[in-house]
C-alpha positions in Angstrom: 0.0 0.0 0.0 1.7 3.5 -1.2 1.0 6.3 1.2 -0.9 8.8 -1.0 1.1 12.1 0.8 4.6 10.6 0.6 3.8 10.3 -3.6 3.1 13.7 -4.1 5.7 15.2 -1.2 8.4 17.6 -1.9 11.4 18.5 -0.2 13.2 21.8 0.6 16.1 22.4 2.5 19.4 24.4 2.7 21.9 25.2 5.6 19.0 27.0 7.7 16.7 23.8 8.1 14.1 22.6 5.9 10.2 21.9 5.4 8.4 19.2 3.3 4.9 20.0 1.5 2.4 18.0 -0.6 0.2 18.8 -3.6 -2.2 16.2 -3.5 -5.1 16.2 -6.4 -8.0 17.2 -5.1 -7.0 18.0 -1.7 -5.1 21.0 -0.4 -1.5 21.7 -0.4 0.1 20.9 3.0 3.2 22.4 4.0 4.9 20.5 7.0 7.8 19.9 9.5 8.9 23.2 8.9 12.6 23.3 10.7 15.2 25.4 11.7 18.3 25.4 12.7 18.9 26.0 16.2 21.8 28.6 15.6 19.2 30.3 12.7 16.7 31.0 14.6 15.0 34.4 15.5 16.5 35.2 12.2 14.0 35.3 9.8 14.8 31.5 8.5 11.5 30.4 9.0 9.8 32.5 7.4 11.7 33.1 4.4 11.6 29.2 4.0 8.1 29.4 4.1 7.3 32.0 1.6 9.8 30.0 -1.0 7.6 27.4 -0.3 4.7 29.2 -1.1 5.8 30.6 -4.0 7.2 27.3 -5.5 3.4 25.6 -4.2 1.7 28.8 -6.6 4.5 28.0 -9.7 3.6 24.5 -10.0 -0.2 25.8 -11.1 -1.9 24.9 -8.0 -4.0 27.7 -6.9 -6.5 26.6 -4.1 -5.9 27.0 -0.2 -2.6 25.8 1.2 -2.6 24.5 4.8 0.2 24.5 7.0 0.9 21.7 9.8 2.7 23.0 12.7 3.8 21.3 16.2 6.7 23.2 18.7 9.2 20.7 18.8 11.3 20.0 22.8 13.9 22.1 21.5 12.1 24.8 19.9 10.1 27.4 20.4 6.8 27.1 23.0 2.8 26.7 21.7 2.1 30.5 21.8 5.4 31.5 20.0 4.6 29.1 17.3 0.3 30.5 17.1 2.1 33.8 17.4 4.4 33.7 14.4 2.0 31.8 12.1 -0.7 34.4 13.0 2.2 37.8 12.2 2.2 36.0 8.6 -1.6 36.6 8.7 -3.1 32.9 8.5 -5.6 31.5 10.5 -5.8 29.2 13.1 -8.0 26.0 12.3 -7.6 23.3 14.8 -5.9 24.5 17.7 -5.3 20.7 18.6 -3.4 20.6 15.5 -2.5 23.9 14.8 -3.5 24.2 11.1 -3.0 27.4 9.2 -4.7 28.1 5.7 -3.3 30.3 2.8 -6.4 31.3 1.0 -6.3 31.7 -2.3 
């Protein structure tokens, strides 16, 4: 049995950290495990990894919603950091057990 998400997922990385995202047909793009570095961080990393992300997501054709996974990791930052940045890029929160952002179109 294939695992429908690991066929269509995609990889980024460089010497900051890296993120993985999906475009599944018919479903939303997923963007996921989104990680950096511990000596990058509260640089700006994240976010520029996130808007590459975004814009590679949009060059590929898709143009529906794209969600976006997120969990603090142990050596990260803390659950109302993470809500805080995702929320300064202007998503929403879905599911605050999950904490699921969406990219509307």
């Amino acid at each position: 049995m294939v695992n429908i998400m690991e066929e269509f997922d995609n990889f980024f990385h460089d010497k900051y950290g890296y993120c993985y995202y999906s475009i599944p047909p018919n479903e939303n793009a997923l963007i996921y495990n989104l990680y950096t570095e511990p000596e990058y961080r509260r640089k700006g990393h994240a976010r520029k990894h996130l808007q590459f992300v975004i814009e590679e997501i949009r060059k590929s054709g898709y143009t529906g919603i794209i969600d976006i996974e997120a969990y603090p990791r142990e050596d990260s930052i803390g659950y109302e950091k993470l809500v805080s940045f995702y929320k300064s890029l202007e998503l929403n929160v879905l599911n605050m057990n999950k904490v699921v952002f969406r990219i509307e179109k």
